[in-house]
Every structure is written in C-alpha cells, then in structure tokens.
LUMMIFI-450696 format. One record per residue (C-alpha): y, x, z; residue number from 1; residue in three letters. Coordinates in nm, 3 decimals. Layout:
N
<atom north="Y" east="X" up="Z" num="NUM" residuo="Ala"/>
...
END
This chain:
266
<atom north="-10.801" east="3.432" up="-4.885" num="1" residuo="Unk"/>
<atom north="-10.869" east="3.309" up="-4.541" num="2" residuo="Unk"/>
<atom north="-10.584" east="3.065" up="-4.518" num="3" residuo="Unk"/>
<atom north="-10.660" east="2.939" up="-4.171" num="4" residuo="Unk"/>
<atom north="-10.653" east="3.291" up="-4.016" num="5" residuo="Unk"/>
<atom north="-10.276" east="3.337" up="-4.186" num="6" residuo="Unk"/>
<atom north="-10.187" east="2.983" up="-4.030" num="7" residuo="Unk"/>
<atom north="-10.241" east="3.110" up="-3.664" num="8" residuo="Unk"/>
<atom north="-10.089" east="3.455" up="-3.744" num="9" residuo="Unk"/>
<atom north="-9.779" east="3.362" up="-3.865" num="10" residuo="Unk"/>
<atom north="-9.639" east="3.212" up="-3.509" num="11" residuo="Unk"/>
<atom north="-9.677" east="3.535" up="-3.364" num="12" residuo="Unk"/>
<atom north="-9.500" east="3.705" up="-3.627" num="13" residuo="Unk"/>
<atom north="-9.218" east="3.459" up="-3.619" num="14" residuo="Unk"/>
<atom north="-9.172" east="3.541" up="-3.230" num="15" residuo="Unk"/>
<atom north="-9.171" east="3.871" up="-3.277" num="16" residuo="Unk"/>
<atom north="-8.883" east="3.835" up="-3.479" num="17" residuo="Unk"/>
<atom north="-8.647" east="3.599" up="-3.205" num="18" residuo="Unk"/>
<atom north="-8.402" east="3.755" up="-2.991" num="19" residuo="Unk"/>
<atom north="-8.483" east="3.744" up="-2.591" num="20" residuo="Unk"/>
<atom north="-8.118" east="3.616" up="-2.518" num="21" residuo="Unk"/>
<atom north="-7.998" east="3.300" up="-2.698" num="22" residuo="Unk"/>
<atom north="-7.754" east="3.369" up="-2.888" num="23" residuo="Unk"/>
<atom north="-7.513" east="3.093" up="-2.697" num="24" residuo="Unk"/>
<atom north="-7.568" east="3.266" up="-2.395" num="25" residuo="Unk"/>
<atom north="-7.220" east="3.518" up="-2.271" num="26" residuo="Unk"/>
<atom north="-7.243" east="3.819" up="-2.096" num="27" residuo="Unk"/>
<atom north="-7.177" east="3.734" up="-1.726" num="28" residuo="Unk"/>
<atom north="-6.830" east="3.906" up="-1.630" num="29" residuo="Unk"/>
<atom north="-6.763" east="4.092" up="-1.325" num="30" residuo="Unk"/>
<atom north="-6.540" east="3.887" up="-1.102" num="31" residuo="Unk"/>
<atom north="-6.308" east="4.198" up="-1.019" num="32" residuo="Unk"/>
<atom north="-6.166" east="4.210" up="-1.380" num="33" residuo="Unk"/>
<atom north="-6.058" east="3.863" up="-1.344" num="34" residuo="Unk"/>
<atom north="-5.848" east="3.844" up="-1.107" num="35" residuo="Unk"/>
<atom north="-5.836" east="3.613" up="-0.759" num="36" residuo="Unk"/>
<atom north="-5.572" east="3.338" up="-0.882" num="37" residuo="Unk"/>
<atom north="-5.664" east="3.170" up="-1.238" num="38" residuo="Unk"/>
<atom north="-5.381" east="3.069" up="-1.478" num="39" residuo="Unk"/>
<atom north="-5.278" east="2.748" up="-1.464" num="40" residuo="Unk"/>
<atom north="-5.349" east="2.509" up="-1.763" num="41" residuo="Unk"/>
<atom north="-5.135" east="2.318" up="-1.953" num="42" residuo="Unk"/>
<atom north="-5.214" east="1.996" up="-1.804" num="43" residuo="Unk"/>
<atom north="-5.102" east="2.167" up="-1.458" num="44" residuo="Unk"/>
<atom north="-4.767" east="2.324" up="-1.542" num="45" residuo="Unk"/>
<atom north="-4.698" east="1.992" up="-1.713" num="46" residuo="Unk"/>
<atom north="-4.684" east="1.848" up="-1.353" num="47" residuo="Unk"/>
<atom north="-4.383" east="2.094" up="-1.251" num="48" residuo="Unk"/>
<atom north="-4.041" east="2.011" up="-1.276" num="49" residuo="Unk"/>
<atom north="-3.683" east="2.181" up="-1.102" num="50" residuo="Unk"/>
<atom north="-3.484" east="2.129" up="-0.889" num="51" residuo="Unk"/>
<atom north="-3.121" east="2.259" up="-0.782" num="52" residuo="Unk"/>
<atom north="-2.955" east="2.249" up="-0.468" num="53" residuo="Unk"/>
<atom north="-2.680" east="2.482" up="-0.272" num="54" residuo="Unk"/>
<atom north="-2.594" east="2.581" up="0.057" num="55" residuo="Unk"/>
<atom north="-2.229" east="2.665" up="0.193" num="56" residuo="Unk"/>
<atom north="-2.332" east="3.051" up="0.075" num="57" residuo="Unk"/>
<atom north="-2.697" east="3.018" up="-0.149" num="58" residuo="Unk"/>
<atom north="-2.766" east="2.835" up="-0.448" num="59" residuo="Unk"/>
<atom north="-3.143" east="2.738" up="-0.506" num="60" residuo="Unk"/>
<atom north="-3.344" east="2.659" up="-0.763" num="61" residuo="Unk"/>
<atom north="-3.702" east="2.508" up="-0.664" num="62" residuo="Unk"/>
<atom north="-4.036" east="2.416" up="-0.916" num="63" residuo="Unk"/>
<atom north="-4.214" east="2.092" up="-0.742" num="64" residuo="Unk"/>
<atom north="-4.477" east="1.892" up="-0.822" num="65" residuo="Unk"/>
<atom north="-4.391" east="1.562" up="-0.983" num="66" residuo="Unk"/>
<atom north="-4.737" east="1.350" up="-0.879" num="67" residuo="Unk"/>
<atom north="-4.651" east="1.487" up="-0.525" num="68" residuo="Unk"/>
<atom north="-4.271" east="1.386" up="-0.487" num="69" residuo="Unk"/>
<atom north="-3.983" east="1.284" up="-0.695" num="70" residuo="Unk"/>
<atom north="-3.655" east="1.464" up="-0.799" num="71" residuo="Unk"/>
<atom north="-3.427" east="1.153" up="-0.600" num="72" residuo="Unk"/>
<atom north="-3.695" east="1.191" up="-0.295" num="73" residuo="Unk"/>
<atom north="-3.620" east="1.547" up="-0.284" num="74" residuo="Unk"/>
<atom north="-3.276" east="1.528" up="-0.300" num="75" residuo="Unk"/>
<atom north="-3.243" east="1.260" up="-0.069" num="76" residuo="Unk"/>
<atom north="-3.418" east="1.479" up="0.182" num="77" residuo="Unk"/>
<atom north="-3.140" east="1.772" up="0.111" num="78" residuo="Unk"/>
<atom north="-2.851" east="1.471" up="0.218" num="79" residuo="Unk"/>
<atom north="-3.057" east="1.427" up="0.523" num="80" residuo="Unk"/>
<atom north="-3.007" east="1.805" up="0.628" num="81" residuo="Unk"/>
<atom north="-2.668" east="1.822" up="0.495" num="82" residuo="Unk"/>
<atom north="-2.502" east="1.524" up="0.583" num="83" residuo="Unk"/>
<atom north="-2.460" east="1.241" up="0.783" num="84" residuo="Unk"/>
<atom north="-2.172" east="1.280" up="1.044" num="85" residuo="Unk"/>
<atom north="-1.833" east="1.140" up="1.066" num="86" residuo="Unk"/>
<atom north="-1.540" east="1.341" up="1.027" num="87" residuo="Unk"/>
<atom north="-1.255" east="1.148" up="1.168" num="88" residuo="Unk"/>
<atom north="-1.118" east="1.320" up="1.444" num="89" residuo="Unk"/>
<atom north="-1.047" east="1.177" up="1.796" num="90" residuo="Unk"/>
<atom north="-0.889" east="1.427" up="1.920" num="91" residuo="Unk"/>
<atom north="-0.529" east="1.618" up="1.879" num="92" residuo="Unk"/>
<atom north="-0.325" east="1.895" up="1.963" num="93" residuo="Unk"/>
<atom north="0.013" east="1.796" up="2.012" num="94" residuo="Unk"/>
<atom north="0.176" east="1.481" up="2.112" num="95" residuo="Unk"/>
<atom north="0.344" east="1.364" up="1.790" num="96" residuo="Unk"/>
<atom north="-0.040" east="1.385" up="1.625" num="97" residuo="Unk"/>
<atom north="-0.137" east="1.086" up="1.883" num="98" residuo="Unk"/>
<atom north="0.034" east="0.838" up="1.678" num="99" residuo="Unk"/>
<atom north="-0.203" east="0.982" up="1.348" num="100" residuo="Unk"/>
<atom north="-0.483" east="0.874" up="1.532" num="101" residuo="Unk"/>
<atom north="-0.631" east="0.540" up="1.328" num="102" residuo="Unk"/>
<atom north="-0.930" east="0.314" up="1.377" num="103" residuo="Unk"/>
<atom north="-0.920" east="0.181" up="1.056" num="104" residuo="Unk"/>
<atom north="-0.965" east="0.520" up="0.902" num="105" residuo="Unk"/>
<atom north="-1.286" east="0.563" up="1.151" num="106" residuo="Unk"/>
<atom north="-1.409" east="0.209" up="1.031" num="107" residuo="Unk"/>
<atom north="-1.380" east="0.306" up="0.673" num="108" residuo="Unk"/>
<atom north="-1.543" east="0.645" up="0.674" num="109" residuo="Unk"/>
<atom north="-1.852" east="0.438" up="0.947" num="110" residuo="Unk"/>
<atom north="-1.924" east="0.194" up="0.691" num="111" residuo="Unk"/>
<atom north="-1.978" east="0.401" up="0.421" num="112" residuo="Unk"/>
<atom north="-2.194" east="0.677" up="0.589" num="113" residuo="Unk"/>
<atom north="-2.394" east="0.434" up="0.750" num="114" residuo="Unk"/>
<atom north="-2.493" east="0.286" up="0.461" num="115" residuo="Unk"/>
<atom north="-2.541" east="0.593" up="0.268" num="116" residuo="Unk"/>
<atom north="-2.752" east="0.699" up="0.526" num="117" residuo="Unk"/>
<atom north="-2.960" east="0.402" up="0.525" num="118" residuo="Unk"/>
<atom north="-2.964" east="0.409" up="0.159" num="119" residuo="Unk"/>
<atom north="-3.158" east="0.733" up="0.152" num="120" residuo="Unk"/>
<atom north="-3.500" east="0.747" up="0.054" num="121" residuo="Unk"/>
<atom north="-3.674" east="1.076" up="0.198" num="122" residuo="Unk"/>
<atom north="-3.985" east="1.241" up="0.119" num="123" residuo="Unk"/>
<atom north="-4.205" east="0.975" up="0.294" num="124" residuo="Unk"/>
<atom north="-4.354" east="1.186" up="0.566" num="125" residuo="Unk"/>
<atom north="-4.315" east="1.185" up="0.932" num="126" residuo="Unk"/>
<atom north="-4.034" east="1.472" up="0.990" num="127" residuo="Unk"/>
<atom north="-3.852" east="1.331" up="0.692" num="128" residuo="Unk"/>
<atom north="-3.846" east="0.937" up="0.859" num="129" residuo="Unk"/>
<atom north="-3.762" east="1.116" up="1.219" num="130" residuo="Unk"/>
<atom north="-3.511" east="1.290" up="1.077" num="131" residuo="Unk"/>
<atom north="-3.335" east="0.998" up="0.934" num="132" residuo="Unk"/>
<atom north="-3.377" east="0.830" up="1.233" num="133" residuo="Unk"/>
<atom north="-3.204" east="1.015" up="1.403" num="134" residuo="Unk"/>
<atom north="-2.921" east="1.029" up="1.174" num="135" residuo="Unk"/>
<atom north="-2.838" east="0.710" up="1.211" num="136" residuo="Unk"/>
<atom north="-2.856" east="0.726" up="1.592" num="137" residuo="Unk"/>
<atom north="-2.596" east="0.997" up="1.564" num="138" residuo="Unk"/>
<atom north="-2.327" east="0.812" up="1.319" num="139" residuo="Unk"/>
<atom north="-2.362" east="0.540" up="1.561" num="140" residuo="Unk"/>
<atom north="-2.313" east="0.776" up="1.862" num="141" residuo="Unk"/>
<atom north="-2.038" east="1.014" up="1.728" num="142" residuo="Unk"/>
<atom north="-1.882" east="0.621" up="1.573" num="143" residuo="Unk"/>
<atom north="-1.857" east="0.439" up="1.895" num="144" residuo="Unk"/>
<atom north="-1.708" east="0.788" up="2.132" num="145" residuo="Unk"/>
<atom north="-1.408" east="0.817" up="1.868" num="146" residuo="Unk"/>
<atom north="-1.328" east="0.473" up="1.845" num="147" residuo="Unk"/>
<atom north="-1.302" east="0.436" up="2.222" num="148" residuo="Unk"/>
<atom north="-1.148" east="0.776" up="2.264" num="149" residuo="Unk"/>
<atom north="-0.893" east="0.657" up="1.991" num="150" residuo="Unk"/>
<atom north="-0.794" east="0.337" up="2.173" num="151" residuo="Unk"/>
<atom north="-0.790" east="0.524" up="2.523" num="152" residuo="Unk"/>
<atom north="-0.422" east="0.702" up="2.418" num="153" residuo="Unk"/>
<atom north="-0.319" east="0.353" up="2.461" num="154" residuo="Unk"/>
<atom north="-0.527" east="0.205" up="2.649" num="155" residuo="Unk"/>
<atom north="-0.726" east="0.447" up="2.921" num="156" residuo="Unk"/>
<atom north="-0.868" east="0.145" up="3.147" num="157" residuo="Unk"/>
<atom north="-1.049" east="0.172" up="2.841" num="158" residuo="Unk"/>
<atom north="-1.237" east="0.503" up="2.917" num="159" residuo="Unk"/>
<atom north="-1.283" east="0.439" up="3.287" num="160" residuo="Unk"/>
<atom north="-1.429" east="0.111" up="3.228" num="161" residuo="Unk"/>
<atom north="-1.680" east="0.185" up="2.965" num="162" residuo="Unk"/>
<atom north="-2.023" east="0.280" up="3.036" num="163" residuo="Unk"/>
<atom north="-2.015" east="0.697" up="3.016" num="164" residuo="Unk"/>
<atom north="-2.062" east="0.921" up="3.273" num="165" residuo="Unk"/>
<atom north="-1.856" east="0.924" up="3.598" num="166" residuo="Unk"/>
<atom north="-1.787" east="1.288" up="3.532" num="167" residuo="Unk"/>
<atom north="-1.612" east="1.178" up="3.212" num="168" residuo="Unk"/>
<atom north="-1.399" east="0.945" up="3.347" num="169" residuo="Unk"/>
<atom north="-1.249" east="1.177" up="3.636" num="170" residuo="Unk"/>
<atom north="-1.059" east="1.333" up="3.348" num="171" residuo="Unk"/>
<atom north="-0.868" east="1.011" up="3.252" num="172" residuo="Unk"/>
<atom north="-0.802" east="0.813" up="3.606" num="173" residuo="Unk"/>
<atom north="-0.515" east="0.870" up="3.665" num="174" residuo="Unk"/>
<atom north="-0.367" east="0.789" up="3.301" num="175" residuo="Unk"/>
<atom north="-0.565" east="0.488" up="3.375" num="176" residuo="Unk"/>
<atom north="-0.375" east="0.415" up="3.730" num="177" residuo="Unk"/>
<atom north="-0.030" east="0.479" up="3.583" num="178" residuo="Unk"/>
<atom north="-0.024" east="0.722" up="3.889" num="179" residuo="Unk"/>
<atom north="0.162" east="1.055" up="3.827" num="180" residuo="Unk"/>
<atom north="0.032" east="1.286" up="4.137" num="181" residuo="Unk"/>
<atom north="-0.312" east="1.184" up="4.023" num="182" residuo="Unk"/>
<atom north="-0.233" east="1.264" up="3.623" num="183" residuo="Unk"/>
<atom north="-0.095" east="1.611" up="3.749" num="184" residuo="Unk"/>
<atom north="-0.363" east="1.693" up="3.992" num="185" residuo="Unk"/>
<atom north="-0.679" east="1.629" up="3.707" num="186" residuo="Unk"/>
<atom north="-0.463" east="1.823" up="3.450" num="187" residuo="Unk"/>
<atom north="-0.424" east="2.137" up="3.700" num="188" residuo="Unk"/>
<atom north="-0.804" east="2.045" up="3.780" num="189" residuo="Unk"/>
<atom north="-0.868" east="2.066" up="3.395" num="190" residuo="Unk"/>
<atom north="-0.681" east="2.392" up="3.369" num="191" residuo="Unk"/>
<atom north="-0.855" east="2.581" up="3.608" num="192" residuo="Unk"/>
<atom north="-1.172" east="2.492" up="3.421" num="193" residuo="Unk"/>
<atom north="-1.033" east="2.592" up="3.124" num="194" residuo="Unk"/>
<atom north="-0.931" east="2.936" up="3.226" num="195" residuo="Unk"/>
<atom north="-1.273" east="2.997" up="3.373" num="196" residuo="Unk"/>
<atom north="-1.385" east="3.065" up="2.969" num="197" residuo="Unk"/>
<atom north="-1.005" east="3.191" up="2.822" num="198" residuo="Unk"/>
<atom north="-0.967" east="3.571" up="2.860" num="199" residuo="Unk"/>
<atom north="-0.599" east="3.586" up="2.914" num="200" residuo="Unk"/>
<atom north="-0.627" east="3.270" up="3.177" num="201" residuo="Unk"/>
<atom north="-0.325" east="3.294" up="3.292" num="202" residuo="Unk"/>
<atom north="-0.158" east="3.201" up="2.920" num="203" residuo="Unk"/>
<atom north="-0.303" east="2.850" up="3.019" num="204" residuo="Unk"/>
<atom north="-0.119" east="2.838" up="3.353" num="205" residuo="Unk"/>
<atom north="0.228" east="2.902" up="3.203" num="206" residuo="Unk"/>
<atom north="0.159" east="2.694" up="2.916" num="207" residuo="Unk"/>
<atom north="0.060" east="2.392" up="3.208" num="208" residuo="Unk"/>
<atom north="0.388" east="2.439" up="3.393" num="209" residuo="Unk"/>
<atom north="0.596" east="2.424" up="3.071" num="210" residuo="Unk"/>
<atom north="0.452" east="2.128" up="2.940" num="211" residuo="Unk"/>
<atom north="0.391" east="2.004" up="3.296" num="212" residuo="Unk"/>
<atom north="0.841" east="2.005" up="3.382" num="213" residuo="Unk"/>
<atom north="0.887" east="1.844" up="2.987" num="214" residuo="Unk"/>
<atom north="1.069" east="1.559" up="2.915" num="215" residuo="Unk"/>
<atom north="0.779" east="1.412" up="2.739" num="216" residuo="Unk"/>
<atom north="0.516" east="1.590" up="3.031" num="217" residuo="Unk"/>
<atom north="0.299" east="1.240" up="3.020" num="218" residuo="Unk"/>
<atom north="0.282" east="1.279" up="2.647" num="219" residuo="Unk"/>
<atom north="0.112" east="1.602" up="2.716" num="220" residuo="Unk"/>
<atom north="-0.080" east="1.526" up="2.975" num="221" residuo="Unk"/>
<atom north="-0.240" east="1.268" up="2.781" num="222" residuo="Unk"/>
<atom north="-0.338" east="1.572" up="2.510" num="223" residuo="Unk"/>
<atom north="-0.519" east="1.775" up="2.781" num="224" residuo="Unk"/>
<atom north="-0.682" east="1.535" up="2.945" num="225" residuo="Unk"/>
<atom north="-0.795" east="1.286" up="2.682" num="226" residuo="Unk"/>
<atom north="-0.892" east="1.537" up="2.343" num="227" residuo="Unk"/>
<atom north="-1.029" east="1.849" up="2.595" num="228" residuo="Unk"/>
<atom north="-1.129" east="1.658" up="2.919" num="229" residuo="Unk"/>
<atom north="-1.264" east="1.313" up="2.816" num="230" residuo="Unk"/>
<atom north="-1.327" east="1.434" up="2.504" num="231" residuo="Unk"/>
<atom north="-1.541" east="1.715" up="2.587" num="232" residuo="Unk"/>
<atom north="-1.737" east="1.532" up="2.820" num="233" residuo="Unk"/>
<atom north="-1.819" east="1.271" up="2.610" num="234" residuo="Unk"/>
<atom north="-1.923" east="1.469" up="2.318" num="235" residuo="Unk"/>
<atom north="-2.215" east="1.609" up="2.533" num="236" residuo="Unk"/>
<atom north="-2.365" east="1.225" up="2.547" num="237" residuo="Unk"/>
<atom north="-2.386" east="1.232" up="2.161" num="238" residuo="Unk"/>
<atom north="-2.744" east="1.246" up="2.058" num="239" residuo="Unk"/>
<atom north="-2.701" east="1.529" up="1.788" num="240" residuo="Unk"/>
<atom north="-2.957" east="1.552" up="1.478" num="241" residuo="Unk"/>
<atom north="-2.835" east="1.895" up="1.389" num="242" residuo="Unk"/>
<atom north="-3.116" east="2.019" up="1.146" num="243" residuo="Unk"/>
<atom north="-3.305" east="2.338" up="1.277" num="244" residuo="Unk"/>
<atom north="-3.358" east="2.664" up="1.068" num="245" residuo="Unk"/>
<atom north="-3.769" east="2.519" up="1.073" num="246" residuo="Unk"/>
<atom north="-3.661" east="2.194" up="0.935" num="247" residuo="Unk"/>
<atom north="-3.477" east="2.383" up="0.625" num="248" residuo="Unk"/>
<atom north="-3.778" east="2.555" up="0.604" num="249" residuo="Unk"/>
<atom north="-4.011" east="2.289" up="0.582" num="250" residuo="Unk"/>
<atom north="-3.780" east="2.174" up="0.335" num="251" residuo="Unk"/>
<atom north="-3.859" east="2.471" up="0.081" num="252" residuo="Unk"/>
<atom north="-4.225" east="2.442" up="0.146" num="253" residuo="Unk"/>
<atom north="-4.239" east="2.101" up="-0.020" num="254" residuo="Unk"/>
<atom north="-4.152" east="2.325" up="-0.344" num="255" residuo="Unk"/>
<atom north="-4.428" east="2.520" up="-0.520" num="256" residuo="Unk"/>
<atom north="-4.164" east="2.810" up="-0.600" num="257" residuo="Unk"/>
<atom north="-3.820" east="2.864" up="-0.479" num="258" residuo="Unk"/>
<atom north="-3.580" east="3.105" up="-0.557" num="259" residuo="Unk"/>
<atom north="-3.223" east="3.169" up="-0.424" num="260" residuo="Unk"/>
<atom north="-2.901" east="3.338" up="-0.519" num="261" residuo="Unk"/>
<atom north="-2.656" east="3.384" up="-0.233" num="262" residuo="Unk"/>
<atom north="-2.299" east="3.519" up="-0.186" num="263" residuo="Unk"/>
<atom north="-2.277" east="3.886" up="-0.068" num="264" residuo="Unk"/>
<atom north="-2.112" east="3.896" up="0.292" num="265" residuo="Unk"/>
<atom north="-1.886" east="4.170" up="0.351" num="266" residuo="Unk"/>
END
C-alpha cells in the first residue's frame, strides 16, 4: 500500500467531517425579543435600599441608591422641606391673652430649632445647601419680629424705634406717644383697611365702636393695632423659605422608585 498517498488524504477527509460553525459559537438573537431595559443583576439591586416618609395626607415609600446617598441624608433633606419655623405666636386676640405672651417660651423653642436646623446634614448638592440656608435665615427672621413684637405690648417705643419699615411703625405711634386721639385715629385707620377685604365690613365698624367706648378700650386698641397692624406689616419683611411644589419634586427624583398612598378627600 502506498502509505504516503493515505498520509495526504486523510486531512481532507478529516475536514470534511468538521462542522462550519464552532460549536461555542450562539445563534445571534434578534434584539426585539429582548426587550429595551435589561434586568438588573444582583450586584445592582444589592445597592437599593427604602425609605419611608409622610405628608400631612400621603405616606411614601421610596427605593434609593445607597452608593449615591444615605438613609440620614435623605431624611435630613425631608426635615428641610418640612420643618424649620417657629411656632410661638406674637400675636393675640383678646386682651386677657396679652399677658400669655412669653419670651422665654420664644427663646426656648429658637434654641432648639436653630440648632436642629444646623444639625441637619442634606443631600450635599446645591438646592439642598440653598435650601438650608435659607432656613436658617428664616428662624432668625420669624425669631427676632416675635420677640420685638412680644416686648412692644409693653413697651411700643420699642417698635417705632427699631429698624422696620416706616409703614410698620404708623400702626403703633401712637401707643408709643401715650397719645389717645392718635391711638384712636390709626385704629379707625386700621379698620377701614380691614373692611376693604371683610364681606360684611360693616361688622368691623360696630365691633370698633364697642371696643373703642370700653372700659379697657386701650387694652383693645393695643390688640388691633399691634397683632393685625404691626404685626401684619412686619411679617411681610420675613424672608420665607416656604418649599415649592418643584422642590418636593426634586425631592422624589433623588429616589429610583417611589410610590405613595394618600387619604381620600371627600
């Protein structure tokens, strides 16, 4: 036998015999069966983590990323929208709620807001530092217009002295005078400005002239013109940092998934 021709047949036959595709090699797939969004792997939902949080009427629940923000930055961001004003009143209704009025009560409830406030450690990007910011600018505002209003019942050189607007202070000069035709002529000046947004105006007319003839009429006068005329005024000056419905909003987009269950409103 003629080994060397069998030698240089046998490659041939041996190709003959191997497939044209490895057999490694898939199928390629068609893209539409897939799908446009993958699945996410293990290692990525092991990132997620929840969140809770309510509103005065919704209660959320949100998925975030953990190697984006953490569950106290998160939450500290919520107290930013949430809270952050005082709630000690300087202002009253009737004339035996004057003596109520208390500066150490304001003083208390400062010093710990403030330093809650301060305390708070936001998601670290701009809006979220602004925000806070801002906060703090309002305790101090909304702090130092009640304490001043407070002390003006018994003290209104107080008000006309200080350093708010002249408009303010035309409420309050003649408290501040100890003059009586003055006192009467701002409170009827008050009144009519009052009745301008009242829809039975003349209710506030009688009610002026009743208290106006009362035995305790400076008592009263000190009501209108301090808590709705002084008061009012001044409020305006106070740099609010009331949170806007895009500022909630931003808030839920630092979540990957949110979802909400809220109260049903007749």
């Amino acid at each position: 036998m003629n080994y060397r021709i069998l030698f240089w047949l046998l490659p041939g036959l041996l190709s003959a015999c191997t497939p044209d595709t490895p057999a490694t090699e898939q199928p390629t797939q068609d893209p539409a069966a897939v799908g446009t969004v993958e699945a996410p792997t293990d290692a990525a939902a092991d990132t997620l983590a929840t969140l809770h949080w309510e509103s005065e009427m919704c209660t959320y629940t949100g998925r975030y990323d953990t190697r984006k923000y953490t569950a106290q930055q998160l939450t500290d961001t919520h107290d930013l929208l949430r809270g952050g004003q005082l709630s000690t009143s300087a202002t009253v209704f009737r004339p035996e709620d004057i003596a109520k009025l208390s500066v150490d009560t304001l003083e208390a409830e400062y010093t710990k807001v403030l330093a809650h406030i301060k305390g708070l450690q936001p998601v670290p990007d701009a809006p979220w530092r602004e925000l806070k910011r801002r906060k703090l600018q309002e305790i101090n505002d909304q702090y130092r217009a009640t304490k001043l209003t407070i002390l003006g019942y018994a003290n209104p050189s107080l008000l006309v002295n200080s350093t708010y607007p002249a408009a303010c202070k035309t409420y309050v000069r003649g408290l501040a005078a100890n003059n009586d035709s003055m006192i009467i002529a701002s409170w009827q000046q008050l009144v009519r400005e009052q009745q301008k947004n009242n829809s039975i105006p003349e209710s506030l007319q009688e009610q002026f002239q009743q208290e106006a003839t009362a035995p305790n009429w400076h008592e009263y006068a000190q009501v209108a013109l301090i808590s709705f005329g002084w008061w009012n005024c001044v409020n305006k000056t106070i740099r609010s940092a009331e949170p806007t419905e895009k500022m909630y909003r931003q808030y839920e987009q630092l979540f990957v998934h949110v979802e909400s269950e809220c109260e049903d409103v007749d």
